[in-house]
KOLVOPA-381653 format. One line per 3 residues: their letters; for each residue x, y, z of C-alpha. Coordinates in nm, 2 decimals, decimal comma. Example, Ala and Ser with C-alpha at 12.3 -4.5 7.8 and 13.67 -1.06 7.14 Angstrom:
2
AS = 1,23/-0,45/0,78 | 1,37/-0,11/0,71;
END
This chain:
581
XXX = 0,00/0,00/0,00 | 0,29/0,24/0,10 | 0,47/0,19/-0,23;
XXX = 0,12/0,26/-0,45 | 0,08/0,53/-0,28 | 0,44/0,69/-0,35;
XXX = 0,35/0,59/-0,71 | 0,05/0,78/-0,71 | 0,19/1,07/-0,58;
XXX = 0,52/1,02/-0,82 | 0,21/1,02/-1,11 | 0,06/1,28/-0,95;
XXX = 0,35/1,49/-0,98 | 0,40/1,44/-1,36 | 0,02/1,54/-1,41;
XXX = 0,09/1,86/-1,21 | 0,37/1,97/-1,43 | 0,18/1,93/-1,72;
XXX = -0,05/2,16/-1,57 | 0,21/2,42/-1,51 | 0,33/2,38/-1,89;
XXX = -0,02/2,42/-1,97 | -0,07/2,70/-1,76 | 0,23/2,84/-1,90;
XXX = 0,14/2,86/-2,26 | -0,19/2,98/-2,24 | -0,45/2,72/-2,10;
XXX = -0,69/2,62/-2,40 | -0,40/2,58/-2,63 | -0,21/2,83/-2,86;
XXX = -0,26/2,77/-3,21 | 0,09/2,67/-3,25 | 0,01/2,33/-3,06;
XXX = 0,05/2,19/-2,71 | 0,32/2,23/-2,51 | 0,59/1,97/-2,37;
XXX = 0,61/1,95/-2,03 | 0,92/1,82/-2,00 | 1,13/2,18/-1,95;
XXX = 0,87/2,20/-1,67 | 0,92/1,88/-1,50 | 1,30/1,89/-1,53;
XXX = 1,24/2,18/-1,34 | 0,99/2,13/-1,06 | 0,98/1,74/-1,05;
XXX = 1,01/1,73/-0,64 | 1,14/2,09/-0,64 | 0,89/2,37/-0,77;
XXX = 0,62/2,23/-0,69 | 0,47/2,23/-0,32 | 0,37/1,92/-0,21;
XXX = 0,10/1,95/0,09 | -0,07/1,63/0,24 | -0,33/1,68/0,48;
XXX = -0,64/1,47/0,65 | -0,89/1,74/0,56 | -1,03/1,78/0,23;
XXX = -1,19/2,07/0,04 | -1,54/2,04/0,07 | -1,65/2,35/-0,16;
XXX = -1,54/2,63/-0,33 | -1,83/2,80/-0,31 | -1,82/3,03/-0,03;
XXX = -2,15/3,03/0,02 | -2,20/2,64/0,11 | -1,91/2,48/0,28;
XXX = -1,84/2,34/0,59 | -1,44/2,22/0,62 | -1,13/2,47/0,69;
XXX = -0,96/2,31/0,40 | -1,25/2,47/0,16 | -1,18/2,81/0,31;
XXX = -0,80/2,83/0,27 | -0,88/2,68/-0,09 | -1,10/2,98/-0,11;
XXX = -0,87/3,26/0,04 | -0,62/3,13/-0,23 | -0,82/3,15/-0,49;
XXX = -1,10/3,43/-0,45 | -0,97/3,83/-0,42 | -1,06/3,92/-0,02;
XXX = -1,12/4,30/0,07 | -0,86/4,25/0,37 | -0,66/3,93/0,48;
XXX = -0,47/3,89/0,77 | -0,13/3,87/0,90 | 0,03/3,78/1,24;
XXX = 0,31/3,82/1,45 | 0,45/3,66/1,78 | 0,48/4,02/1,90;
XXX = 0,15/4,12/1,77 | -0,03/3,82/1,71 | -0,31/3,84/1,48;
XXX = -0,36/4,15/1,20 | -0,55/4,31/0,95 | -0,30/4,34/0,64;
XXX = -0,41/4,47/0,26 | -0,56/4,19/0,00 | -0,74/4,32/-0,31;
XXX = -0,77/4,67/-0,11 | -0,50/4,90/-0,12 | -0,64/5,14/0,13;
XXX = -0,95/5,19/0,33 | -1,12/5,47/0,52 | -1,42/5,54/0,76;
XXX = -1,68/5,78/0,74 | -2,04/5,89/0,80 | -1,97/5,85/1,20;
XXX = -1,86/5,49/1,15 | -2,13/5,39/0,91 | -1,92/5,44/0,58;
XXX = -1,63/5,23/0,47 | -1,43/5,32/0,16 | -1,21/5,09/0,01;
XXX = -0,95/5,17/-0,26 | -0,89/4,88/-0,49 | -0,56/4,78/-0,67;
XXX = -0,60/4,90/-1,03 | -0,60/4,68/-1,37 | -0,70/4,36/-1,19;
XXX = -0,77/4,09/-1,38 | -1,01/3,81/-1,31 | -0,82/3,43/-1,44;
XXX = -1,03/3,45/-1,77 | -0,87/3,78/-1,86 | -1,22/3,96/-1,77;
XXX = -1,16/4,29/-1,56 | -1,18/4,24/-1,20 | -1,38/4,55/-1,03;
XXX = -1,55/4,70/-0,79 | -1,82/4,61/-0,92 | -1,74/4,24/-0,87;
XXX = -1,71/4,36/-0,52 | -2,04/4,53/-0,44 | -2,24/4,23/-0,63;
XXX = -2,13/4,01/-0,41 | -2,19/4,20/-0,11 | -2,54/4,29/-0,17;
XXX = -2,64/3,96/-0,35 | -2,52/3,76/0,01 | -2,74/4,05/0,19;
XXX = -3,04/3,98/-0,06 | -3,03/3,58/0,04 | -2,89/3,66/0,37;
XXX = -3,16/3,45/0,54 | -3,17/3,15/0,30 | -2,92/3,08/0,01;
XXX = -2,64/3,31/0,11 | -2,68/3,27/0,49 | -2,33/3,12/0,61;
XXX = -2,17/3,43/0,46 | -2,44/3,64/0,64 | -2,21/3,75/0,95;
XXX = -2,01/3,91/0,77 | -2,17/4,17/0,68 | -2,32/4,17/1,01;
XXX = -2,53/4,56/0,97 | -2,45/4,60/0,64 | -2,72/4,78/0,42;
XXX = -2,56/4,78/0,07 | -2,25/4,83/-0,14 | -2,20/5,07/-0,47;
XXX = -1,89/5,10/-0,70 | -1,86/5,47/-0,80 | -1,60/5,37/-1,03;
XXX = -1,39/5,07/-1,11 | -1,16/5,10/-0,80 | -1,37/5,23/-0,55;
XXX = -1,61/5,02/-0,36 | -1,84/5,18/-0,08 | -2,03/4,96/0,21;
XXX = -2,30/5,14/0,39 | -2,41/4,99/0,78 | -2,67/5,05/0,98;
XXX = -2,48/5,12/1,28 | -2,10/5,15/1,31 | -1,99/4,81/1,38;
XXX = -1,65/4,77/1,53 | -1,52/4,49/1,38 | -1,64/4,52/1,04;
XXX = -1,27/4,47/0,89 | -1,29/4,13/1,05 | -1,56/4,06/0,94;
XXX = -1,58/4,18/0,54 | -1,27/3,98/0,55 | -1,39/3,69/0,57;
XXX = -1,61/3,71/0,21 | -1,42/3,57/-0,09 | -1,55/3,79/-0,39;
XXX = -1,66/3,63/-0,65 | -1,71/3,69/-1,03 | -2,02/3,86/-1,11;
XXX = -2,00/3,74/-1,50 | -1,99/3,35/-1,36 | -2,20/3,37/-1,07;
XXX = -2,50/3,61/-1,15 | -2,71/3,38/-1,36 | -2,69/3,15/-1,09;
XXX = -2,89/3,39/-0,95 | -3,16/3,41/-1,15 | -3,19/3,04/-1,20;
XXX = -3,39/2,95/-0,89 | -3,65/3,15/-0,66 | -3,44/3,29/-0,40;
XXX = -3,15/3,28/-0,55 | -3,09/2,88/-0,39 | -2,89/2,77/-0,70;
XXX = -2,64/3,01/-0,58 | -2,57/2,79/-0,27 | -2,60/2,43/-0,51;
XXX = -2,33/2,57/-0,76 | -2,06/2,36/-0,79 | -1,80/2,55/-0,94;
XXX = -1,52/2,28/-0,92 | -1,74/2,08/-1,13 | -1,64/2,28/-1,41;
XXX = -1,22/2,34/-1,44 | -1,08/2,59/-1,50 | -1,25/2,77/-1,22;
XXX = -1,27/3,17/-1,32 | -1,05/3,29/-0,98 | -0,90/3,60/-0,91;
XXX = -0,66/3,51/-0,61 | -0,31/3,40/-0,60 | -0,41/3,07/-0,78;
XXX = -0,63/2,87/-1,00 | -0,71/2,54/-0,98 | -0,72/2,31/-1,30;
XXX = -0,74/2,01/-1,10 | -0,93/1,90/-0,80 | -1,03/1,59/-0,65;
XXX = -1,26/1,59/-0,33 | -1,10/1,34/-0,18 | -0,76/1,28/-0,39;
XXX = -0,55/1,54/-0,51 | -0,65/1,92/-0,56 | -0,35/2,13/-0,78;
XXX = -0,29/2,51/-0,71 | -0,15/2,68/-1,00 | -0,03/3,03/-1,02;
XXX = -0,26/3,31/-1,16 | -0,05/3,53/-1,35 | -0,29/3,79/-1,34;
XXX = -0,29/3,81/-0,92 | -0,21/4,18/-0,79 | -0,04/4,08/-0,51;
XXX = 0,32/3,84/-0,44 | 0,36/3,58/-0,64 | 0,43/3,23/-0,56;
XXX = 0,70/3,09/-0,49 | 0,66/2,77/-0,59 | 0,56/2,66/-0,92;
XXX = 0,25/2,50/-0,81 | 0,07/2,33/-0,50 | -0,06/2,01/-0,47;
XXX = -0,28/1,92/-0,21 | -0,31/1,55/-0,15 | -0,58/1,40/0,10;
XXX = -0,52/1,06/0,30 | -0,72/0,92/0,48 | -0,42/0,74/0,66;
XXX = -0,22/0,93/0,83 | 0,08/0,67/0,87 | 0,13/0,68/0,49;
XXX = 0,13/1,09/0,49 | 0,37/1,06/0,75 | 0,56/0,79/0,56;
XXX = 0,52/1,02/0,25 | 0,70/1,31/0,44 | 1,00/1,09/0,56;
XXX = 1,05/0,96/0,18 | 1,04/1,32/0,06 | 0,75/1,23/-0,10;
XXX = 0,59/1,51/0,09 | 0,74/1,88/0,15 | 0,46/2,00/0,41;
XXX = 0,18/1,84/0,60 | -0,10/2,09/0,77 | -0,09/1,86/1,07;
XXX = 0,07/1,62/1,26 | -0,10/1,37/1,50 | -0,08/1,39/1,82;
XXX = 0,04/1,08/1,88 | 0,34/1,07/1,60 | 0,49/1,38/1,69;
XXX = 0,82/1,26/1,90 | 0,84/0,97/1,62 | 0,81/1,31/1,35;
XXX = 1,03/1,53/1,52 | 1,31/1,21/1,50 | 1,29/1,25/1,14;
XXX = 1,54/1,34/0,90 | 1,54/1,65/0,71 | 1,18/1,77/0,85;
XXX = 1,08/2,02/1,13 | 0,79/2,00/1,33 | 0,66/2,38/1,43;
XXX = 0,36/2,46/1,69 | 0,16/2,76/1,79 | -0,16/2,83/1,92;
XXX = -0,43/2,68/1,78 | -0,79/2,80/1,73 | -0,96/2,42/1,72;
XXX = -1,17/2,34/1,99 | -1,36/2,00/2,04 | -1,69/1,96/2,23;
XXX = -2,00/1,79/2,30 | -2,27/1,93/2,10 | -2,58/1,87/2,28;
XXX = -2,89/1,91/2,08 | -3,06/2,22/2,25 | -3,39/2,23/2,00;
XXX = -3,67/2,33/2,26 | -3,88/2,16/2,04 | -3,75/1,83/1,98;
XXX = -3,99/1,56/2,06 | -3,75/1,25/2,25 | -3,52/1,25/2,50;
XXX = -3,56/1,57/2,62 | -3,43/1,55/2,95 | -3,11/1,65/2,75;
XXX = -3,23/1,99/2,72 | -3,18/2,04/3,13 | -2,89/2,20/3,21;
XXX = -2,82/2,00/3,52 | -2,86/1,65/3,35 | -2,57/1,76/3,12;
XXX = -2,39/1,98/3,35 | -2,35/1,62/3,55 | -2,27/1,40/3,25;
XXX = -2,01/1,65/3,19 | -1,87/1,57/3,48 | -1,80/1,23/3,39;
XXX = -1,57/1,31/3,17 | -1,23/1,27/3,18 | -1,04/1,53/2,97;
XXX = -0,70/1,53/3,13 | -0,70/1,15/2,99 | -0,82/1,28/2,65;
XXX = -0,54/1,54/2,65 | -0,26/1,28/2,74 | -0,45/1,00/2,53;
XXX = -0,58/1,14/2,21 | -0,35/1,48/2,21 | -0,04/1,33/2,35;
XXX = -0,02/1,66/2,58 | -0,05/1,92/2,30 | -0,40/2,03/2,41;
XXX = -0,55/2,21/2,74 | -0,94/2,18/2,88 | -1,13/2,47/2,76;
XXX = -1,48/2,63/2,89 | -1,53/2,91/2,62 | -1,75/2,89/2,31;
XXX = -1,45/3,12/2,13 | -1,16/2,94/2,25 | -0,80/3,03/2,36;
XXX = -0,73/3,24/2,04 | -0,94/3,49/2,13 | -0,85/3,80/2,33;
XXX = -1,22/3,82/2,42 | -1,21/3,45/2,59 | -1,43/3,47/2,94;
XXX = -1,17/3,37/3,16 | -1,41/3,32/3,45 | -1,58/3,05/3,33;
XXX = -1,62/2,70/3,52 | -1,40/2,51/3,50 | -1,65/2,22/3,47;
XXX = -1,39/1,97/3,68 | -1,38/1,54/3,67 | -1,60/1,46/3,96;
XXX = -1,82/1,11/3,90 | -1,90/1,07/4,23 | -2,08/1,42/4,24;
XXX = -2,22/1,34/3,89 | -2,39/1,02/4,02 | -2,53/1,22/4,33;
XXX = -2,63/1,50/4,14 | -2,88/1,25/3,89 | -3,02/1,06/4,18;
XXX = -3,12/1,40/4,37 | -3,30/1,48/3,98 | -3,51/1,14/4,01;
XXX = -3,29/0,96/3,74 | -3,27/0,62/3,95 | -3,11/0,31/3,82;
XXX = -3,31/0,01/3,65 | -3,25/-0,33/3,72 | -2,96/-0,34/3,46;
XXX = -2,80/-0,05/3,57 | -2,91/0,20/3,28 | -3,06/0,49/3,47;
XXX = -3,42/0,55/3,38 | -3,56/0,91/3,28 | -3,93/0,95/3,42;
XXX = -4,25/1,01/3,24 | -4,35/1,34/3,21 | -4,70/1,50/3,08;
XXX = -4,75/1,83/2,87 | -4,71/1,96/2,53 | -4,40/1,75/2,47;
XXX = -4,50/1,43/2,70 | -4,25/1,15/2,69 | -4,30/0,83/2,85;
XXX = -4,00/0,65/3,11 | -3,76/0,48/2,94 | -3,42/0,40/2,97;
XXX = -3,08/0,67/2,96 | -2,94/0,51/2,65 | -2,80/0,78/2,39;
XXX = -2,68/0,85/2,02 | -2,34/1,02/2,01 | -2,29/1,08/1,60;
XXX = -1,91/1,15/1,51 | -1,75/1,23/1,15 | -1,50/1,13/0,96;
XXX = -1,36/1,41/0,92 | -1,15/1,52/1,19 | -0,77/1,55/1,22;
XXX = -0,75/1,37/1,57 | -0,88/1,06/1,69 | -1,24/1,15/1,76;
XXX = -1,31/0,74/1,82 | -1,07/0,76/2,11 | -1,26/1,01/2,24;
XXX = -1,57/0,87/2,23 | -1,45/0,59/2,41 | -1,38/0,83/2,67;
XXX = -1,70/0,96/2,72 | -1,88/0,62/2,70 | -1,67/0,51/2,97;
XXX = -1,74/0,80/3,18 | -2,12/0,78/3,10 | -2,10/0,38/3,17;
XXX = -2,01/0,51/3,55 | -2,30/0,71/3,58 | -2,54/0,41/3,42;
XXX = -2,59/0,60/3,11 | -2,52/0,39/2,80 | -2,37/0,61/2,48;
XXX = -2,29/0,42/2,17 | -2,14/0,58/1,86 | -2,32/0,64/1,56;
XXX = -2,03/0,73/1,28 | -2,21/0,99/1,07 | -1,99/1,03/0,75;
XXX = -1,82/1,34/0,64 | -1,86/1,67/0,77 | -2,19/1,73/0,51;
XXX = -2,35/1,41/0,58 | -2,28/1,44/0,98 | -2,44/1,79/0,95;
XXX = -2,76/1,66/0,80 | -2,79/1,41/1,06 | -2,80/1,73/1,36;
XXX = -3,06/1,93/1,12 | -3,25/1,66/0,94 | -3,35/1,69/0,57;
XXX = -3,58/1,99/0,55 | -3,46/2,22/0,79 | -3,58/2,54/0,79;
XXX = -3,51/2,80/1,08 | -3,77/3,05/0,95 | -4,04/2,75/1,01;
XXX = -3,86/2,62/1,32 | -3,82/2,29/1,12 | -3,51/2,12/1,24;
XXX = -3,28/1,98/1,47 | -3,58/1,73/1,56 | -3,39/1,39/1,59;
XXX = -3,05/1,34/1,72 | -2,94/1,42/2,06 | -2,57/1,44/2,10;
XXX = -2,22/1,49/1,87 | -1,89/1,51/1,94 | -1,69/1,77/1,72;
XXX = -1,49/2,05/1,63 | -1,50/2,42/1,57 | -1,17/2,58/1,42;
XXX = -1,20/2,95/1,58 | -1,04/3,28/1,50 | -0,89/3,57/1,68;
XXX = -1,23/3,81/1,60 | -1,50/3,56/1,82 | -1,80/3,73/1,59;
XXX = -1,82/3,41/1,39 | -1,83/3,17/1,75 | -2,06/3,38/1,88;
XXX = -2,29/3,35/1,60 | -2,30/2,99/1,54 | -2,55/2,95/1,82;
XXX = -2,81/3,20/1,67 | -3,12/3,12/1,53 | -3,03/3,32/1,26;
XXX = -2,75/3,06/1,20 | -2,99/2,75/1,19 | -2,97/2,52/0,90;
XXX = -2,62/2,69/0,80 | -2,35/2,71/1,08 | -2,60/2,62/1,42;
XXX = -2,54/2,27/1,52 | -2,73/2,28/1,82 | -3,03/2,43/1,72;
XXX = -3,06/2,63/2,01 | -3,29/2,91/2,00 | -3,27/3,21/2,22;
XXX = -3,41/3,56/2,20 | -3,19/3,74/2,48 | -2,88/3,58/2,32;
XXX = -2,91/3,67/1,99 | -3,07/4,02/2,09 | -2,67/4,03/2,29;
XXX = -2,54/3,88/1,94 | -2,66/4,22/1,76 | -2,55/4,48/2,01;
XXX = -2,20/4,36/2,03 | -2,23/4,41/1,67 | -2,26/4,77/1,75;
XXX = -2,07/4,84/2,01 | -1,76/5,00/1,95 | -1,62/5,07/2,26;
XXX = -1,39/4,78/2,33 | -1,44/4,76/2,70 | -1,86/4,77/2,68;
XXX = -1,78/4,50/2,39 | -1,56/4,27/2,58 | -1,84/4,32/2,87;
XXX = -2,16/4,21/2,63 | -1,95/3,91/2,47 | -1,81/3,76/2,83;
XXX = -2,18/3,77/2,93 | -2,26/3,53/2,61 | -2,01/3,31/2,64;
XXX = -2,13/3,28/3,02 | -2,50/3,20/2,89 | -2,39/2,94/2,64;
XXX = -2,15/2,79/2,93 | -2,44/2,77/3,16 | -2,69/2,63/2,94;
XXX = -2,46/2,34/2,85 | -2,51/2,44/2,52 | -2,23/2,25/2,44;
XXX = -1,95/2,06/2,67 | -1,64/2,19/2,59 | -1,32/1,96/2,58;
XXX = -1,00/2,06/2,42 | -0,83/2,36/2,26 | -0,54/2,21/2,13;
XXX = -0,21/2,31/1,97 | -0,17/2,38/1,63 | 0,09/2,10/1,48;
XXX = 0,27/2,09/1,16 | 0,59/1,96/0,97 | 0,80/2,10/0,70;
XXX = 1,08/1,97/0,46 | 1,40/2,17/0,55 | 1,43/2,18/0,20;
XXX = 1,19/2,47/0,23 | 1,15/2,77/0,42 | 0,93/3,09/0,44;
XXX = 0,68/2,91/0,56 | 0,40/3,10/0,74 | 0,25/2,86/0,96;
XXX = -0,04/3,03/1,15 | -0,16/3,19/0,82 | -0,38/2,86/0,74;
XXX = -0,70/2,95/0,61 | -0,62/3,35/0,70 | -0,40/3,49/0,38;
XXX = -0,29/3,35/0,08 | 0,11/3,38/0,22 | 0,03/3,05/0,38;
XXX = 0,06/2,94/0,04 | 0,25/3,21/-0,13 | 0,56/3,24/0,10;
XXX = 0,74/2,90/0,12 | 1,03/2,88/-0,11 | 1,26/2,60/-0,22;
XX = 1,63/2,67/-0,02 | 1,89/2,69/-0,26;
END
């Protein structure tokens, strides 16, 4: 298997440097013939080009429907941004220039003016404008409560965009909103010429969010690359746009391989197969760091795991899940120091907050929520949830609207496939815990991250109807966070249901909280409003949090410039590294 896969990756290579020869005589073909890729490969075969393995796959590269980190650095690289972001030991985490040059405020707060590099150029040689800009920006406000919604934060009090000329784009709020460079950061801008009749194809614009456009290379970018090959689950080829405004690329291509074995991409990196993998597991990095010619490099991470507790008010079984003290006692059943020695080998720390250690704005005054079983098992029999003849506590019947009858405390936990640490181990953690307590948790594996999300909001969700978030109980998963906690915050609105909310809670006076920290632009008030929501979700158990854990990767030492904690913030993650020598 190990040698098949080196093959595939040795044809994989070849196929990539016909790309570059490709992309270097015109793609389409000149009339003079193809090209020969050999110059190329002589030239980057193991050298020029990149080569990435990773455990994560692009999901999308439509911005408006993904769900994986990987589709959002694919889409950083590939899309113009208004602003990216840069970062610094000293000063940690930045807004730098993207597309925009320059940018101003006006209108006391509620006008921003953005000055856009000139002569841009979208991949197909069509202008790339400001117009490109404001099209986007008011077609995600137009669908912002259906098609467009998981692009919806940010442009959190937004009213509408305008491009007075070719270089100029203006965004109009509502209110001034403090973090609204964060935030318009965060939307890839898209071609208006490919996109549009998308638009126009379905009521409510919905093809917008079912457009595919990897399904139809090459994909009409305007980032730092294009992509002329992509495999979901195989290997995905970044190729330099000559027409990008900003820094160029280093290497002559990227290629982006998925395994879904990480003991081959590690045996891939030792071979040199490899130049770069996004991240180490936890429990192969002493055996990584041994390694030849390769350099392991941490810093903090934004990836947080919890248990996601389906918080529906409305959900019909089980719903003595939706008590706070039932889950505030299971949750102390489990035993995360052993899942941070266990699954995370040490490179991890217990976490309470919704935003995560990455965060300036992290509450540092919640819980901590500590291992106590015997105080878990005293706390359910003071509740009434007494032990059956087997063992398996026994929820009582209760009457009302949402009557249930008594039956036993056995529970769903769905997982993905998806994550990059051992989730299964985890599991087996809490089941063990839970098994002290006379609860009885089995694992349902739910797929990838789009088929484990349709399990927590079933197949016709609908926030606007309250349909949703009717069946399964309990997950165990992952948020990646970022410095700006706007996007954490949010994911637990109503507005969020059916796009980012996998709990399917749904709470007024939070979201009400949600808004005016929006608008609040004094940083003190600010911090105040969004330590008081991270305190509500922590009480109501909205989720269980677990681990914040330490970012991990490794890097040939054939290569350097690398910008590690750029991934998924600016297109230098990708741009920077260069070949030593």
């Amino acid at each position: 298997m190990k040698r098949e896969r080196s093959r595939r990756l040795m044809l994989v290579l070849l196929a990539v440097a016909a790309l570059i020869a490709a992309a270097a005589a015109g793609w389409g073909g000149s009339k003079g013939g193809t090209a020969s890729a050999a110059p190329v490969e002589a030239k980057a075969g193991g050298s020029g080009i990149l080569r990435v393995g990773t455990t994560s796959y692009i999901d999308s590269f439509n911005p408006w429907n993904y769900i994986e980190g990987q589709g959002l650095n694919a889409m950083v690289m590939v899309y113009p941004l208004l602003v990216g972001t840069d970062y610094s030991k000293r000063k940690g985490y930045y807004i730098a220039g993207d597309w925009a040059r320059s940018w101003k405020v006006s209108g006391g707060g509620k006008v921003w003016t953005f000055k856009l590099r000139p002569n841009t150029k979208w991949s197909d040689g069509r202008p790339m404008t400001a117009g490109d800009a404001a099209w986007t920006i008011n077609t995600t406000l137009k669908y912002a409560d259906g098609a467009t919604a998981v692009q919806a934060t940010s442009l959190n009090h937004a009213k509408r965009a305008t491009a007075p000329n070719p270089t100029t784009l203006v965004v109009r709020y509502e209110a001034p909103v403090g973090n609204a460079l964060w935030l318009i950061g965060a939307l890839p801008i898209l071609p208006r010429h490919v996109w549009e009749p998308y638009e126009k194809k379905q009521k409510g614009g919905k093809a917008l969010k079912t457009y595919r456009p990897e399904g139809k290379l090459p994909m009409v970018t305007g980032g730092a690359y294009t992509v002329k090959q992509y495999e979901k689950k195989g290997t995905t080829v970044f190729i330099p746009d000559s027409n990008f405004y900003g820094p160029k690329s280093n290497a002559d291509a990227i290629a982006l391989t998925y395994y879904t074995n990480s003991d081959s991409m590690i045996a891939d990196l030792r071979r040199g197969n490899l130049d770069w993998i996004d991240q180490v597991p936890f429990n192969a990095v002493k055996a990584v760091k041994r390694s030849t010619g390769v350099k392991v490099n941490e810093w903090p991470g934004g990836e947080i795991t919890n248990i996601t507790w389906n918080a529906n008010q409305r959900k019909l079984k089980n719903r003595e899940l939706l008590d706070p003290r039932v889950k505030k006692a299971l949750s102390m059943c489990v035993d995360r120091d052993k899942m941070i020695q266990v699954v995370f080998s040490g490179y991890a720390t217990k976490v309470e907050s919704l935003v995560g250690h990455i965060s300036p704005l992290e509450n540092p005054n919640l819980g901590p929520t500590k291992y106590n079983c015997r105080a878990a098992n005293a706390a359910l029999d003071k509740l009434g949830y007494r032990r059956g003849s087997d063992g398996i506590r026994v929820a009582p019947a209760t009457s009302g609207k949402y009557a249930q009858d008594a039956h036993a405390m056995r529970y769903e936990i769905i997982t993905p496939t998806s994550t990059d640490f051992n989730i299964n181990r985890m599991f087996d953690i809490v089941q063990e815990g839970w098994a002290k307590l006379g609860v009885r948790a089995t694992q349902h594996v739910g797929g990838d991250s789009t088929a484990t999300y349709a399990l927590e909001t079933d197949a016709k969700c609908d926030g606007s109807k309250n349909i949703g978030y009717s069946k399964f109980d309990i997950a165990m998963w992952d948020w990646i966070a970022g410095p700006e906690p706007d996007f954490q915050l949010s994911v637990v609105t109503k507005g969020q249901w059916c796009s980012w909310s996998d709990t399917g809670w749904d709470n007024p006076a939070y979201d009400r909280l949600y808004d005016q920290q929006g608008v609040t632009v004094d940083p003190a008030k600010r911090r105040a409003i969004i330590y008081k929501m991270q305190k509500m979700v922590y009480d109501a158990f909205v989720y269980t949090q677990l681990t914040n854990h330490v970012a991990l990767d490794a890097t040939s030492t054939k290569w350097s410039g690398f910008k590690n904690p750029l991934n998924a913030f600016s297109k230098t993650y990708y741009t920077s590294p260069r070949k030593v020598g």
